[in-house]
Structures are given as C-alpha cells and as structure tokens.
C-alpha positions in Angstrom: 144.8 98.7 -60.8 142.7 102.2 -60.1 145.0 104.0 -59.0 147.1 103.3 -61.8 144.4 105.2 -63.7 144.7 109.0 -64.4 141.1 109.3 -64.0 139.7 107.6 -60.6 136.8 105.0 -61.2 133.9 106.4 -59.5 132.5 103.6 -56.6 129.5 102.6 -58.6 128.0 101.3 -55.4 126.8 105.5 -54.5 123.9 106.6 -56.9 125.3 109.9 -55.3 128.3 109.8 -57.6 126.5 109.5 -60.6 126.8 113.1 -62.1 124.1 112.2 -65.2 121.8 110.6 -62.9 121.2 107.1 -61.4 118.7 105.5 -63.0 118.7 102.8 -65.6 117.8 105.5 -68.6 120.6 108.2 -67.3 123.1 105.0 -66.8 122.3 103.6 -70.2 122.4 107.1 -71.7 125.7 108.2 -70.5 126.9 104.3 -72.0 126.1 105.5 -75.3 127.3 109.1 -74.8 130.2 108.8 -72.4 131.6 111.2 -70.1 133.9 113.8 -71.2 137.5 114.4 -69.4 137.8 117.8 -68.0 140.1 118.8 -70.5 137.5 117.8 -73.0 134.7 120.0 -72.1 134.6 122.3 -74.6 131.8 121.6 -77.2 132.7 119.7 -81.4 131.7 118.4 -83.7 133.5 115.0 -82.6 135.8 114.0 -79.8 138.7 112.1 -79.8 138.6 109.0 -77.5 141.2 110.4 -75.2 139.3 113.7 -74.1 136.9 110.8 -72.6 137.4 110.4 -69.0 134.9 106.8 -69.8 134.5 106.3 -73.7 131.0 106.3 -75.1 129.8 102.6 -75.6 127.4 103.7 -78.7 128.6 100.3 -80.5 126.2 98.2 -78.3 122.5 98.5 -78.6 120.1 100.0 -76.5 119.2 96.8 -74.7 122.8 95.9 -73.9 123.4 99.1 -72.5 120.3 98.9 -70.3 121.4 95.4 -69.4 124.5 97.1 -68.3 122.8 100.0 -66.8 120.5 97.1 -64.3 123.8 95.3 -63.6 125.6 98.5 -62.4 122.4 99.5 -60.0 122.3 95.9 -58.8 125.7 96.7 -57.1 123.9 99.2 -54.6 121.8 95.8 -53.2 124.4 93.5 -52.7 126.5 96.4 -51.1 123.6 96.9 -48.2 123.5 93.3 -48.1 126.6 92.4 -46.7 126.9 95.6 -44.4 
C-alpha cells in the first residue's frame, strides 16, 4: 500500500526521521499540527487538507495524541528486540 502513496510513510521505527523531533511532546505536537506537503510550505491563514503531506489530528485531545505519540516510540523497542 505505501508505495501507492504520493508521499512515502516515513519508517517510524528511526527517531532519526522524525524532522519535528522524537519525543513524546514533538510527536504529539506535530499530531495536532501536522506536517505540511512541500508544495504547501508557504505560510496562511489556513491550509487545505491536501497541501498536508500527514493531516493535522487536532480533533483528538491532548491525551490521545500523547497516547499515540508513546505507541509510535514503542515501535523503536520492539524493533531492537527482534534484531
């Protein structure tokens, strides 16, 4: 399915990756912001949902996106498990 996508998923599993930081607040943060496309990079008032590369999530609550945020860091633990 992701390379069906015109914007590659990013391998959540490297903290490296994450270009707004890789902790739970920056993970939970960009949730609530998302992450513009790079056609959408030029500063409004309001964006449209397509200039989102990942579409901001700022219908859940704080707690759900940190919920989130711990679930997608718990990824980089049970990838140097199994290795």
């Amino acid at each position: 399915m992701a390379e069906s996508l015109s914007s590659k998923p990013i391998n959540l599993r490297d903290p490296t990756l994450f270009k707004k930081g890789s902790g739970e607040s920056a993970i939970a943060k960009t949730l609530g912001e998302g992450v513009l496309s790079a056609q959408g990079t030029t500063p409004q008032l309001h964006h449209s949902h397509h200039e989102f590369s990942m579409p901001k999530f700022d219908h859940l609550t704080e707690l759900e996106r940190r919920s989130i945020a711990l679930y997608v860091i718990s990824f980089r633990y049970t990838a140097n498990q199994k290795e």
